[in-house]
Structures are given as C-alpha cells and as structure tokens.
C-alpha positions, -999 to 999 in steps of 0.1 A, spaced: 0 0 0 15 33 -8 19 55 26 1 86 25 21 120 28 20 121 65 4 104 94 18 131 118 15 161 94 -11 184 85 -20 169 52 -29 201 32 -1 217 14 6 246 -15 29 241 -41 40 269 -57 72 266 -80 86 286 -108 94 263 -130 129 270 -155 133 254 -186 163 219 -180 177 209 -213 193 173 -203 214 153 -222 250 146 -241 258 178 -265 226 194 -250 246 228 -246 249 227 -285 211 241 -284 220 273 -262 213 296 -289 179 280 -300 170 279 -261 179 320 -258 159 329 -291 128 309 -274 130 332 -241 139 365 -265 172 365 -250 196 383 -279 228 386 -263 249 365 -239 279 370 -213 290 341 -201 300 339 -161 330 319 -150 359 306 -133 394 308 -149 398 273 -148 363 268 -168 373 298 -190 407 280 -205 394 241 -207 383 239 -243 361 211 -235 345 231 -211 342 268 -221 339 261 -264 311 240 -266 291 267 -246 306 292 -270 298 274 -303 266 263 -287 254 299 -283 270 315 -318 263 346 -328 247 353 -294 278 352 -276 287 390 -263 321 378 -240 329 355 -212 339 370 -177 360 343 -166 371 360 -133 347 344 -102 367 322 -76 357 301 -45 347 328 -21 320 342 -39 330 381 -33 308 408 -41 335 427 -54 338 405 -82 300 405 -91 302 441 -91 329 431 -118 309 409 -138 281 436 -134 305 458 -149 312 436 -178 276 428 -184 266 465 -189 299 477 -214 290 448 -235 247 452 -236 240 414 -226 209 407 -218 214 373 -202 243 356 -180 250 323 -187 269 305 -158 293 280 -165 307 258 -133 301 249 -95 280 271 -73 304 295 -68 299 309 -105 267 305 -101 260 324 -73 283 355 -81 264 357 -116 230 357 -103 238 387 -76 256 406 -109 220 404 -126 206 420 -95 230 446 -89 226 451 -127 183 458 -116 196 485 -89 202 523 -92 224 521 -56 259 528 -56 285 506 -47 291 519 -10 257 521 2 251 485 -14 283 470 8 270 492 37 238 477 35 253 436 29 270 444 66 247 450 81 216 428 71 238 400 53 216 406 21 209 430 -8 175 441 -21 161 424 -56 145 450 -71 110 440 -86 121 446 -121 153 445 -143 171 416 -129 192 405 -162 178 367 -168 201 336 -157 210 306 -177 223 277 -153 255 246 -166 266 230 -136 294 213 -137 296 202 -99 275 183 -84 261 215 -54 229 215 -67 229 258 -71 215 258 -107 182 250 -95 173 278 -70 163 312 -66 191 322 -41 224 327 -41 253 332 -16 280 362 -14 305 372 8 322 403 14 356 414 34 377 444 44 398 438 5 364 459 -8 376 487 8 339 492 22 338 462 51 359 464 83 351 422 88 340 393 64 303 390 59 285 365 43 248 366 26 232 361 1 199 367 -19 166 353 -22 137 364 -46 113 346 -69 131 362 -103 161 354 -92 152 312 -104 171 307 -135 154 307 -170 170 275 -178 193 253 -169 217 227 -190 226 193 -174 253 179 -202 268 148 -194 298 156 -213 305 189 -198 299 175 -163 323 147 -173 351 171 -175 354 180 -142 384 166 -120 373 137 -104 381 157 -64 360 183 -72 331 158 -85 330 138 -55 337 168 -31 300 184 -45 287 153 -42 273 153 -9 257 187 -11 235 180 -39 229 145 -21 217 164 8 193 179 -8 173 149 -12 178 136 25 164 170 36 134 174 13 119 145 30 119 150 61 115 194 59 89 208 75 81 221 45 76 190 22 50 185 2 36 150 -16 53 165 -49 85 171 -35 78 135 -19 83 120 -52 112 136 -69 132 135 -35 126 99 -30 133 91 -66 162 115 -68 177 96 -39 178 64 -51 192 77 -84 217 95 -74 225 69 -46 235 45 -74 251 68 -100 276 82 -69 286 48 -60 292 37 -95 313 71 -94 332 55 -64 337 23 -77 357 35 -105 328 41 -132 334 69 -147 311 64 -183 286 85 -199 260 66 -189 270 67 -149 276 108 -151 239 112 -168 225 89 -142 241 112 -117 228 141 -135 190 128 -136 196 121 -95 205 159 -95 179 172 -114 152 154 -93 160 161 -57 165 195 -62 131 201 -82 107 221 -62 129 226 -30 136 260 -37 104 276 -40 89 319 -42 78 315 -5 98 284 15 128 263 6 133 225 19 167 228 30 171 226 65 195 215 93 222 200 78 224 227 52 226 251 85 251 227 96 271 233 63 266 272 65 276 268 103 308 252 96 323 272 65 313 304 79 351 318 89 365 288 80 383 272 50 359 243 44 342 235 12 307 230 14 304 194 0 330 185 25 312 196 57 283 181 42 300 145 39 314 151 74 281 161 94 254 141 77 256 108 93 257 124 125 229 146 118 208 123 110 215 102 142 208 131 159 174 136 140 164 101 143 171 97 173 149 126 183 109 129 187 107 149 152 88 142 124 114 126 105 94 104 84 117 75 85 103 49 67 97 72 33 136 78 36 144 41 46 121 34 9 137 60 -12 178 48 2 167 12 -8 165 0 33 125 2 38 131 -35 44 156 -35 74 149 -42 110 158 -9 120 150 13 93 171 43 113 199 25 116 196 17 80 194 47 67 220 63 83 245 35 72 235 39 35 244 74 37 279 63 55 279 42 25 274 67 -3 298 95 13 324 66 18 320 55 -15 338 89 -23 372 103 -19 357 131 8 367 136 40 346 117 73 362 135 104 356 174 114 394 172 126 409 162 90 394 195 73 408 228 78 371 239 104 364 251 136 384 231 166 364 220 199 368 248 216 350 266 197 318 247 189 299 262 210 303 294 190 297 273 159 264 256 175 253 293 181 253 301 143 240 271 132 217 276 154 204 311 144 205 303 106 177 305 89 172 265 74 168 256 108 132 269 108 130 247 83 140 214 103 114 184 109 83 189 129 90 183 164 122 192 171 136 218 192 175 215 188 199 239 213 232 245 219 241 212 239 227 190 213 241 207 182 276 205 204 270 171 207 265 165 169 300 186 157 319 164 191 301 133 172 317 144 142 349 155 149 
C-alpha cells in the first residue's frame, strides 16, 4: 500500500514553483542559442571561473553552442564568492549590452552571476550596497530589471536550480571592516533554464566531482523530512535519492562512463526540483550545519556536508521529530531493514564513503572543539533551521554534541 504523505503532518499543502526550462542530455549545450531565441534573450555573457574559462572542453562548446549570441565570457569568479567580483561581472555585463548571464561551473559561479544580474536591476551605488550587505547579510532584488540567468553545472552542489544565491564580502572591498556573508533570495532570481550535459559535467576533476557530491545528495535527504515538504517534492526527492545513490557509488567504484555521469545528473535534477520555491525552501539543518561550519572557516561545502550528515541524522532520528523515517528508509533502498534508522543512516555512510571526501571534522581545515559552541550558536540562528522536521527543538548542547560526534 502506498503511505500517505504524513500520518503526523497536516495533510494540506501549496505548491507553488517557478518552473525554468532543464535541457538534459549529451551535447545538450549545442542548443543554447535556440534555447535564448525561445525566451527572446539576444545577447549572452558568459559567467565563470578561470579554470572553466581555459578548458576547451568546457568553455567552447558553450561558446559554439550559443553562436552569434555570444557577447564575452567573464571568466574572473573564484571560490569565495566576493561581491566585489559580481560588481565586476556587473560591470562587464553592462559595457558589452548582454541581456542574459549564462553560468558555467560549481555554485560558486553560479551564485556571483546571479547577484551581478541584481545589482545590474539596482540604481544604488556601490558603497551604500556594501554598507547595507553588513549590516543585514543581504541585498535588495529589485522587482524589475534583474538580467535573466542561464544555469551549466558542472559540480555536483545542486545551485543551478534555485532562486538564491550566496556572497561574501571582506575588508579587501575597501567598504567592510570584517568578512560577511549573505546572500539573496527572490522569486526572479530562479534561472530561465538550466543545462545538465553529461559531457561537460564529465570534464570536471574527479576531487571536485566527489567533493560536490554530498551537497546536492543532501538535498534529497532533507526534502523529505523538511517541514516544509510536500507530496510532490515527496516523489522527486525519494526518486532522486535512489538515483543518485546508485550513480555516486558507481562514481566511487571507478565508473566513470557517460551513462553513470547522466544517471548522476537525472539524480541531481530530481531532488533539487521544487525545494527552492517563491515563498519556502526545503533545506534545513544539515544545510545550516554546512553554512555553520564554512562560515570563517576554510571548508568546502560538500566537504562539511560528507562530514556532518551521518551524525545529523542520528541526531534527528534519534529525536521525537517528524522525520518520516520509513519514506527515507524506501527512497535509500532499506524500507526492508529491522531498523529502518539504523539503516538509513548507514547507506548514507555508504554513499559518502563511496567517495574520496573527508569523514572527520578534525581532518578538514574547520572550527576546533573549543569553539563549537560558538559554531552551534550560528548554526543555530540560521535560517534553514526553521525549516527542520516537525517536532524538534535543537539547542546548543545537542548541536555541540552532533559537531563532538563528528569531529
């Protein structure tokens, strides 16, 4: 018998989701132009790394795939995800008249070109912009005028599906005394489509692969079990999972074919489909977790993702919430196991071991024990954590317990 949504859960939801256009499939990028001329999109900067921007099998298949349309490629973003170098890309976008960014590579990329297309939509000047980021962590999206995003991941973060993005800012601006990180969240800013090409995906090093892995994984964990699921998100989380399950482990085992990178790819797609949405999100505590741990610190998001989650979810199942165990235990392919909890948190050990990421807080370059409790407090106060299953009530001493867990 198929469970219902929720036994424990108020059974009426709304689903409100602004769909973008995917384009899935070898070569797909070939069709960029074609794509643009359906939205009325005329002319193109591309957004991207350095390393993107000087791979040939990266950066000129986008290029021939948008022709004509092609106005430049800022390949200038980096890891940290400054404002200062959206305010570059801005910069770019309006000297060469491009109507649309298309962003090429891991979230990083992603993230910095979406904020250039908003600071694109404002009339505020640069200092009152980085004046406003320190102190509310944020920066307005203006109703109208955001330049349109096109999305080509080619990490596995799971950012090219979402209407926010993340920026930081430090004292090199010249306009912060301390770093500060934000980001920004609006309805327009969803992109207007998005490109999953195995064969661009497929040219990523194998580290960088696996060390997004886990990130986009969590995604799928996390729908589930949000306060803020729904029976729709139910089904492409759950089928997502056990996709993407498979594909990363083939990916571990040494697989490294078309065919195992698209089924990857069609994981992605699904467990980040609908979880960023106008009015909620589905992330939730172990995506605080994640924002907890890299804030200050020199940790990669997929890497405190592979580090916390097990723990996290020992911590969650092993709580009164509303974790909804056996739809999570079905969609990791354990519904059948004695212990269902303890099943699914060994299949995740499995899949993040299956992976050349990192297991212990210690071997990553994070926060030491003394100061988790500083760390806790943060995690504590983000956002996603409002977010986390029906039921629970986390504080301090437990979230200590979960980073000692993990360390």
């Amino acid at each position: 018998m198929t469970q219902p949504f929720s036994s424990d859960r108020d059974p009426s939801f709304r689903f409100a989701y602004d769909v973008p256009t995917i384009r899935f499939g070898p070569g797909c990028v070939a069709d960029l132009a074609t794509e643009l001329e359906r939205h009325g999109l005329e002319r193109a900067l591309v957004v991207c790394g350095s390393t993107v921007g000087s791979t040939p099998a990266v950066i000129d298949p986008v290029t021939d795939g948008l022709g004509d349309r092609l106005v430049g490629v800022f390949d200038e973003t980096t890891p940290e995800k400054r404002l200062a170098t959206a305010f570059d890309a801005c910069e770019r976008l309006e000297h060469e008249g491009a109507d649309v960014l298309v962003a090429v590579g891991g979230g990083s990329s992603l993230d910095v070109a979406t904020v250039a297309g908003v600071l694109a939509a404002t009339d505020r000047d640069r200092e009152s912009i980085y004046e406003a980021f320190a102190e509310t962590g944020t920066i307005d999206v203006p109703e109208e005028g955001v330049v349109p995003i096109v999305t080509i991941p080619t990490t596995l973060a799971g950012a090219d599906l979402s209407n926010a993005a993340g920026i930081t800012a430090g004292p090199e601006s010249g306009f912060v005394d301390a770093h500060v990180g934000g980001g920004v969240f609006h309805p327009s800013l969803m992109p207007a489509a998005a490109f999953y090409d195995p064969d661009i995906v497929a040219t990523t090093p194998e580290p960088v692969l696996a060390g997004s892995a886990m990130n986009g994984f969590d995604k799928g964990i996390e729908t589930i079990y949000a306060a803020t699921a729904t029976p729709v998100t139910d089904a492409t989380a759950a089928r997502g999972l056990g996709v993407l399950a498979d594909g990363l482990e083939a990916f571990g085992a040494g697989e490294r074919d078309a065919e195992t990178v698209a089924t990857i790819l069609e994981g992605l797609v699904l467990v980040q489909f609908g979880i960023s949405r106008p009015d909620e999100s589905t992330l939730s505590i172990v995506h605080a977790f994640g924002h907890g741990l890299t804030e200050g610190y020199d940790v990669q998001q997929g890497a405190a993702h592979a580090v916390v989650v097990p723990h996290v979810l020992e911590y969650l199942l092993g709580s009164d919430a509303s974790v909804r165990r056996e739809l999570l235990a079905d969609a990791l392919g354990v519904g059948e196991a004695d212990d269902p909890g303890e099943a699914i948190v060994e299949r995740v050990r499995e899949v993040r071991n299956a992976l050349d990421v990192p297991t212990r807080l210690r071997d990553v370059d994070g926060p030491e024990p003394a100061a988790f409790t500083e760390v806790a407090e943060t995690i504590l106060a983000d956002r996603l954590v409002t977010n986390a299953p029906p039921g629970l009530e986390p504080t301090v001493d437990e979230i200590e317990d979960v980073l000692e867990a993990a360390w």
